[in-house]
N, C-alpha and C positions, 0 to 999 in steps of 0.2 A: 504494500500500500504506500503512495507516494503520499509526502507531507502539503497540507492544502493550508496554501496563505487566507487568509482573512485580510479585508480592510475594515480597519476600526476607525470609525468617526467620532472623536469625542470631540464635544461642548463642557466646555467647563466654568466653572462662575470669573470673573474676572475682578469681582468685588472683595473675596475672601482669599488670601496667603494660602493656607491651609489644604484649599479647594483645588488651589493652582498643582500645590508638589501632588497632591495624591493622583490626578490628574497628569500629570509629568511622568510620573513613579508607577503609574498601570501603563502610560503611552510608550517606555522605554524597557518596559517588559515584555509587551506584546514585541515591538520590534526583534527583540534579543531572540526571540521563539519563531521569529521569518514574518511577523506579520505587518502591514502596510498599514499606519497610521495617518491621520488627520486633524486638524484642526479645524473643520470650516465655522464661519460665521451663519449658517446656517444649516438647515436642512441640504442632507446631500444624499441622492439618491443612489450611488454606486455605491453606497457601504452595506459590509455583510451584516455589520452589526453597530449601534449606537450607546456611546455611552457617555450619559448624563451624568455629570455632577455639580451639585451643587444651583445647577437651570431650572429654575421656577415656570418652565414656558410650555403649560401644555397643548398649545398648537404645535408645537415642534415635536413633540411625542407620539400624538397625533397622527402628525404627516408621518413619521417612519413608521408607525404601526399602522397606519393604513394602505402603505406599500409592502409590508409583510414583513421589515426589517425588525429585528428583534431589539427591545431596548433595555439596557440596564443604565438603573437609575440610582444613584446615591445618593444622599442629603442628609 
């Protein structure tokens, strides 16, 4: 079985220190493991999976789990 990248789309708070490392600290994990990370300022439709933290925005939760993408959400 061949190893399958993931792209991860995290949204993180910009308001809280905190919000940003943890954020940082799962985004530079994922990479180390093969996978293709992000930051967008929105919803982004080619991510395998979305991850919130610390984003109060449920239209943006929303929009990914109306396109099927799966979200995990911290706070």
């Amino acid at each position: 079985m061949g190893f399958y990248k993931m792209h991860i789309a995290f949204h993180v708070s910009p308001r809280k220190r905190y919000e940003q490392v943890l954020g940082e600290g799962f985004a530079e994990g994922a990479k180390r493991h093969g996978d293709k990370v992000s930051f967008p300022l929105s919803f982004f439709e080619h991510a395998h999976v979305a991850c919130v933290i610390g984003v109060k925005d449920a239209n943006l939760m929303n929009r990914y789990r109306i396109a099927g993408i799966p979200v995990v959400n911290l706070d």
